[in-house]
C-alpha positions as CSV (number, residue, x, y, z in Angstrom):
1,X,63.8,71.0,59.9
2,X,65.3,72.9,62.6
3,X,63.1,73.5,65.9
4,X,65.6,76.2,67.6
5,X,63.7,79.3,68.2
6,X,65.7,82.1,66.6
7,X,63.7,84.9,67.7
8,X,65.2,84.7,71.5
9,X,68.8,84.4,70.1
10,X,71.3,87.0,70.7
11,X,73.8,88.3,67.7
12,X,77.2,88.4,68.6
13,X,80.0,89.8,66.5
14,X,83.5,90.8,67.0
15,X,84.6,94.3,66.9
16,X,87.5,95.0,63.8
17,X,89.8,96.7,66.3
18,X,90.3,95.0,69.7
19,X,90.7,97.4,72.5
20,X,93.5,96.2,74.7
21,X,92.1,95.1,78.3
22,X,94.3,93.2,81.4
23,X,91.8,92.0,83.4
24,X,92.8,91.9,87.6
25,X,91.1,89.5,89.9
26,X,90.7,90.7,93.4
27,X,91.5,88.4,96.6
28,X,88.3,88.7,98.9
29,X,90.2,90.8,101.2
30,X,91.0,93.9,98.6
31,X,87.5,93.2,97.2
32,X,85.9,93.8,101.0
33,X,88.1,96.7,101.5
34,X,86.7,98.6,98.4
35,X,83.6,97.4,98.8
36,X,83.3,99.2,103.0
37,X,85.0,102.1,101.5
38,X,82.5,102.6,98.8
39,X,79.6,102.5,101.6
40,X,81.3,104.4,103.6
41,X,82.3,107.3,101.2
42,X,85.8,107.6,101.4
43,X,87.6,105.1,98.3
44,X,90.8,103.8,99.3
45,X,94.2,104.7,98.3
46,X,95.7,101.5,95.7
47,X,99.2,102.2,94.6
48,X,101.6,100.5,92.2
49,X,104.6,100.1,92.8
50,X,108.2,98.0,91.6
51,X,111.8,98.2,92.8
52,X,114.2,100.1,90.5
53,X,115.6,97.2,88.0
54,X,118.8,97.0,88.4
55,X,118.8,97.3,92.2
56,X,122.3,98.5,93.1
57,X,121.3,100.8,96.0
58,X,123.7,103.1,94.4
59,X,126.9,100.6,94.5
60,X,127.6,100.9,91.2
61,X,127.2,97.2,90.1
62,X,124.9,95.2,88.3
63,X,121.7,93.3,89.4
64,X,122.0,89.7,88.4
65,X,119.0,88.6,90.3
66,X,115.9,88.3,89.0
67,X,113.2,91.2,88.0
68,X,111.5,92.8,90.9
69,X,107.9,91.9,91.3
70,X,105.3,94.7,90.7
71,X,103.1,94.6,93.7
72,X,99.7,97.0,94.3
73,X,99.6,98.2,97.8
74,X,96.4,99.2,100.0
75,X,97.6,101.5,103.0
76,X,99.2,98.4,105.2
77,X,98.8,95.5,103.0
78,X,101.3,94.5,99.7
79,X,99.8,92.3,96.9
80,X,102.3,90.4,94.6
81,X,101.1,91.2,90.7
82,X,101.4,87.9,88.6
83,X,100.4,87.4,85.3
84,X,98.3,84.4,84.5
85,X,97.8,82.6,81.1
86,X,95.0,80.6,79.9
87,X,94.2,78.5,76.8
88,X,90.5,79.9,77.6
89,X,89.9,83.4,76.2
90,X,87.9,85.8,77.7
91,X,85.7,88.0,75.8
92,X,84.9,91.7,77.2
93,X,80.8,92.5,75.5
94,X,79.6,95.8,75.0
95,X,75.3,95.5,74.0
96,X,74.6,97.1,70.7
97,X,72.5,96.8,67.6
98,X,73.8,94.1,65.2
99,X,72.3,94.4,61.9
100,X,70.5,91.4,60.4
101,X,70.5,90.0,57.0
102,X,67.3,87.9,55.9
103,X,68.3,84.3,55.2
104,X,68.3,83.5,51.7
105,X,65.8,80.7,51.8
106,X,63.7,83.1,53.7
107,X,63.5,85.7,50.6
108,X,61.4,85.5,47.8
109,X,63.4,85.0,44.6
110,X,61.0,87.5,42.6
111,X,61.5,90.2,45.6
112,X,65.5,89.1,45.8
113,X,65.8,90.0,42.1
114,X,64.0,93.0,42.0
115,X,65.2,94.8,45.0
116,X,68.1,94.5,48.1
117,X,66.9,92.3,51.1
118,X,65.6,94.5,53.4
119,X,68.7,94.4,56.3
120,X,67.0,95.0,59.9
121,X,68.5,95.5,63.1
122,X,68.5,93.6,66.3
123,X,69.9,94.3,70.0
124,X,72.7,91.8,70.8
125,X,76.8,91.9,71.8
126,X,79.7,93.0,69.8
127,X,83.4,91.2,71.4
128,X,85.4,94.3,72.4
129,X,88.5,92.9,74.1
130,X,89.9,89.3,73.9
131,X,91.7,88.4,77.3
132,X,94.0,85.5,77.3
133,X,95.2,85.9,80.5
134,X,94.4,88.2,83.4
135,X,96.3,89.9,86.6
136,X,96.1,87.7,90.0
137,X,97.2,89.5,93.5
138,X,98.8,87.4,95.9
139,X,98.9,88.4,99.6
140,X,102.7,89.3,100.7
141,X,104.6,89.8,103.5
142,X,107.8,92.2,102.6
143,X,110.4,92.1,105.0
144,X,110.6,95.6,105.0
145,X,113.1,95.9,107.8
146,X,115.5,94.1,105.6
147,X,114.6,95.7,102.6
148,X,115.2,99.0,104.1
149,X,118.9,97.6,105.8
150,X,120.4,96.6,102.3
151,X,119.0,100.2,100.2
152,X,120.3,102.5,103.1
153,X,123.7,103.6,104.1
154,X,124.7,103.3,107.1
155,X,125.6,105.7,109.5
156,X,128.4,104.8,112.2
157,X,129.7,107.6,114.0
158,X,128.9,111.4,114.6
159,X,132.3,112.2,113.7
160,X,132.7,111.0,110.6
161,X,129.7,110.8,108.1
162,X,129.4,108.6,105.2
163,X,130.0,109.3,101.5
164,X,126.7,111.0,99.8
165,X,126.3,109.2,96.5
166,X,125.2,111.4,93.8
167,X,122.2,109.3,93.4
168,X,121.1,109.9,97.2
169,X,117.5,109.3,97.7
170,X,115.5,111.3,100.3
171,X,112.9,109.8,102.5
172,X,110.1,110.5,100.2
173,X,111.7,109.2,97.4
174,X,112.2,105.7,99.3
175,X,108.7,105.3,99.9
176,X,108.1,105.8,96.3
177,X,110.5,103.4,95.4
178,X,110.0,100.9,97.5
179,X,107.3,98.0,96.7
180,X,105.6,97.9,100.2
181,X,102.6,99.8,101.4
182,X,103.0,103.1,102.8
183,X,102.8,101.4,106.6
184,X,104.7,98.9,106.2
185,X,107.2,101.3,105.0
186,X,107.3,103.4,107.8
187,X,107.3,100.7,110.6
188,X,110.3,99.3,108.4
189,X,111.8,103.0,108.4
190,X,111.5,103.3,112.4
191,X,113.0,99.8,112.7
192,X,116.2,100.4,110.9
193,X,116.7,103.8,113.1
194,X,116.0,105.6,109.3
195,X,116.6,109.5,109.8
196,X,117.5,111.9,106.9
197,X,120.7,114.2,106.9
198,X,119.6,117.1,103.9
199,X,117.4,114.8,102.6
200,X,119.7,112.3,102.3
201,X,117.7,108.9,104.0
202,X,120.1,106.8,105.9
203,X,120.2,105.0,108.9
204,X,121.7,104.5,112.3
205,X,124.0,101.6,113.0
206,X,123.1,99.9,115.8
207,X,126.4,100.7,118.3
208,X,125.1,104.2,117.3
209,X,121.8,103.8,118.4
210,X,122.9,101.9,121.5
211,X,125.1,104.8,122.3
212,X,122.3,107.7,121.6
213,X,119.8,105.7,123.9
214,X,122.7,105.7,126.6
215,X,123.2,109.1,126.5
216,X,119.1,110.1,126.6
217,X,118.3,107.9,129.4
218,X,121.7,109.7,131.5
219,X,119.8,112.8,130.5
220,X,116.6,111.7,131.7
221,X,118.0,110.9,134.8
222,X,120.1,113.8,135.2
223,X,116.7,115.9,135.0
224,X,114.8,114.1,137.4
225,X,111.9,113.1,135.0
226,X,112.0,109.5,135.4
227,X,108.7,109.3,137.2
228,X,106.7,111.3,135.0
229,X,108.1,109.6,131.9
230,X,107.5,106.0,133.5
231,X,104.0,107.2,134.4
232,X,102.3,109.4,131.1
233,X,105.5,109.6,129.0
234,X,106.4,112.8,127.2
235,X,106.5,114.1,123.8
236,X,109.4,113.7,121.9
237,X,110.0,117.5,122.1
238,X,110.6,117.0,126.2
239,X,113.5,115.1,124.9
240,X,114.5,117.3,122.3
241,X,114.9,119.9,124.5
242,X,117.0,117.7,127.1
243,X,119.6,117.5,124.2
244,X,119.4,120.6,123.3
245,X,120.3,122.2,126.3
246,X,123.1,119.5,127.2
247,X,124.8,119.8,123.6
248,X,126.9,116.8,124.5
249,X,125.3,114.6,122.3
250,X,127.0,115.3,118.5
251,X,124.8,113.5,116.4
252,X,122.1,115.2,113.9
253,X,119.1,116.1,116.2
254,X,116.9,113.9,113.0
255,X,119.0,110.8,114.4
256,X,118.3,111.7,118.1
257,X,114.5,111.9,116.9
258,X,114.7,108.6,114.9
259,X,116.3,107.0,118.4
260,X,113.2,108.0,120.5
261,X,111.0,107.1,118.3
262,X,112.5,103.5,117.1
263,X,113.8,102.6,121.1
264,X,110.9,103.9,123.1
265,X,107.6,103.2,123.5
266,X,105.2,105.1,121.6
267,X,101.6,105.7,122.6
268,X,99.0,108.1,120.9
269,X,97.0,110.5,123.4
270,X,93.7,112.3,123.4
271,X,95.2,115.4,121.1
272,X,96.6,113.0,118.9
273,X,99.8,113.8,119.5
274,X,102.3,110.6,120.5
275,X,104.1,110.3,124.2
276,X,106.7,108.2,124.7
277,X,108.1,106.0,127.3
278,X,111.0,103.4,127.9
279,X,110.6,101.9,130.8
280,X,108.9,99.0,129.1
281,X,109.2,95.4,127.6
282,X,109.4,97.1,124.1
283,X,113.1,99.1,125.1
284,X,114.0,96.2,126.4
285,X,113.7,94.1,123.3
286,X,114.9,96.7,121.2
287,X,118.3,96.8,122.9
288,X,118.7,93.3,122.5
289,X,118.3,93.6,119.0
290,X,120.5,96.3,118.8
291,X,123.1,94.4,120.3
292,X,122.4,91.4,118.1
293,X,122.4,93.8,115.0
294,X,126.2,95.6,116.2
295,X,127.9,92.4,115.0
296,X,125.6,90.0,113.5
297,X,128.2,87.3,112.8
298,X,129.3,86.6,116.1
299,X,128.3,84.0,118.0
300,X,127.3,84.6,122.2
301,X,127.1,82.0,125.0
302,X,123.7,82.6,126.1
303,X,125.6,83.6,129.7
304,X,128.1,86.6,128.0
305,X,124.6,87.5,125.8
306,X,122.0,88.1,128.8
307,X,125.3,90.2,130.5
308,X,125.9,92.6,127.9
309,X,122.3,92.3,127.3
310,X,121.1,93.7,131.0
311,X,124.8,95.7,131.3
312,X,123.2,98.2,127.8
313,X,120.1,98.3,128.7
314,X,118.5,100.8,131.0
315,X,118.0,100.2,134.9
316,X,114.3,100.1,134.6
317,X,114.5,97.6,131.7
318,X,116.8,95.2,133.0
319,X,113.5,93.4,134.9
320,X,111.9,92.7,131.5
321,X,115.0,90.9,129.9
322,X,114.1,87.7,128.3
323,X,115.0,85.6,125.6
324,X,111.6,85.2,124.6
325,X,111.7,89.7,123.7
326,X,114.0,88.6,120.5
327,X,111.9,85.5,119.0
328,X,112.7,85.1,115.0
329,X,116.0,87.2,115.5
330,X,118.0,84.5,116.7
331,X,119.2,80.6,117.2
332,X,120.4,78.9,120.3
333,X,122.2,75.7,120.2
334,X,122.1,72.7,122.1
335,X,125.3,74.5,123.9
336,X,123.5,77.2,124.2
337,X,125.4,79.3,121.7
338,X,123.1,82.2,120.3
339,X,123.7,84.1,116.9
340,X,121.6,86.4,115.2
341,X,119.6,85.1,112.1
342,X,117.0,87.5,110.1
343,X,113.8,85.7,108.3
344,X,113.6,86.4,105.0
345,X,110.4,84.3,103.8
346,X,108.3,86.4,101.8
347,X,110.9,88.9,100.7
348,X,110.5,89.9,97.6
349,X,108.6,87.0,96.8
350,X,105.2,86.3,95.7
351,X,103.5,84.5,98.2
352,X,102.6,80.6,97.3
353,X,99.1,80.1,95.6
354,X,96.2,79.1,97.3
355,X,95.9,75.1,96.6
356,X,92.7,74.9,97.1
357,X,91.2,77.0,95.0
358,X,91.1,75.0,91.6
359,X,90.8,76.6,88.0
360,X,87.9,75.3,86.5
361,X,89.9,74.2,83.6
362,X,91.9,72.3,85.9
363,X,88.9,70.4,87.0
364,X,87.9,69.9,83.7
365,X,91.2,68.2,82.7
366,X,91.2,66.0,86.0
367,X,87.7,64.7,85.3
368,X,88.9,63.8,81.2
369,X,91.5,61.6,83.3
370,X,89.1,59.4,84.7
């Protein structure tokens, strides 16, 4: 005879028609980030977003590398999108009334044969969704900067401007298209000079940037505002205005702007608005770059490199030029032969799973081993 207590059992049935359901499994980070949003009052911002497949930047081949990874993006951070299988399902339960059918050995057979059993109902679970597998966000770091180098076209020279493709993106469009979060996007976009010419997004080369930076600081100098740039630095429409009253600088003012903004020193004030100053460590570094950028096959004795290097950049930089301004953007030899490298871990990539945090199926299979 059986001694379980049916009366505290719950019914469970499935539902005919499943309603599809992905299930996404939050890192702690995302998790604490909507969670201090919520209290705060203000949700955050979650965008998805994936490459264009095929990714020929408007080259007119084909992609033969893999399928871009979808990624979901906070305001700074990118998270990888990776679908994950299990032999365990997972049922989704929605609490409803389940009707209940009297056993048969419970009914009378005189009652059974003169009327229906009497069908009563009972609060329990009907099975919604099945999930065999479920979404998992890995943590990534885009090289953006990269990204950003191999989707824009390059322009070289104020005098002759490249060929628009018919499929020219703007700015706007980029970000769209482009599977980072917004900021990392537009620290990428300021690193590659990006500026738009009729909303056309392209970039600067770097001899181009080198020679717009040579001819702002000469006006700089020419004007006598050295001192109170080095001091509070100025807004970038101080600088602006220096070009536009010389007119002897021929590139679009939006690459002028981009210049500024990528080679100096930017610094938010009280108003909000940002000043900016090159005097620094920062304008150094970003020279060197530049430099390294200009011809990134060749190879410099670390003598003719720290020449050119303090010959292009400013007078007030050259105190602050150091190897150390350009670590992760090159190698030096043994000879002391330096060349210009670019890391690419992470790129495009989804970042490795954490090892130690085992599935408990996993654990289950490693103890059935013993």
């Amino acid at each position: 005879m059986s001694t379980q207590d049916d009366s505290k059992a719950i019914p469970l049935a499935f539902a005919h028609e499943q309603a599809p359901v992905r299930l996404l499994e939050l890192p702690p980070s995302l998790l604490s980030l909507i969670e201090n949003s919520t209290f705060k009052g203000s949700e955050p911002v979650l965008k998805i977003k994936a490459a264009p497949n095929p990714a020929n930047h408007g080259t007119g081949g084909t992609s033969t590398g893999p399928a871009p990874f979808a990624v979901l993006t906070t305001a700074t951070e990118t998270y990888n999108i990776r679908s994950v299988h299990s032999s365990n399902s997972i049922f989704i339960l929605k609490p409803v009334p389940i009707p209940i059918i009297p056993d048969q050995d419970e009914v009378d057979s005189d009652t059974e044969m003169a009327d229906d059993p009497i069908i009563t109902s009972k609060p329990g679970v009907i099975v919604t969704s099945t999930c065999a597998s479920h979404l998992e966000l890995l943590p990534s770091k885009p090289n953006t900067e990269l990204l950003l180098q191999s989707m824009l076209t390059e322009y070289k020279s104020s005098g002759t401007s490249p060929t628009r493709p018919s499929d020219a993106l703007s700015k706007s469009q980029l970000l769209l298209n482009t599977p980072v979060s917004d900021g990392e996007f537009h620290k990428g976009w300021r690193d590659v000079t990006g500026f738009e010419i009729e909303g056309w997004a392209v970039r600067l080369s770097p001899s181009a940037a080198l020679e717009i930076l040579d001819a702002l600081v000469l006006l700089i100098v020419s004007s006598g505002s050295t001192r109170e740039i080095e001091k509070d630095g100025m807004g970038i429409d101080f600088f602006m205005d220096l070009v536009e009253k010389d007119g002897g600088i021929e590139f679009p003012p939006e690459a002028i702007r981009a210049v500024v903004i990528g080679a100096f020193e930017g610094k938010k004030i009280e108003d909000g608005s940002m000043v900016y100053r090159y005097a620094t460590s920062y304008t150094a570094g970003w020279v060197g770059k530049q430099i390294l950028l200009s011809n990134p096959n060749k190879s410099y004795t670390e003598r003719e490199f720290m020449e050119t290097w303090r010959k292009r950049a400013p007078d007030e930089c050259e105190k602050f030029v150091d190897l150390t301004l350009l670590d992760g953007l090159h190698t030096r030899s043994v000879l002391g032969v330096i060349q210009y490298i670019h890391s690419t871990e992470n790129e495009g990539a989804a970042a490795p799973a954490n090892k130690k945090k085992n599935k408990w199926h996993e654990k289950f299979a490693a103890g059935k081993k013993r």
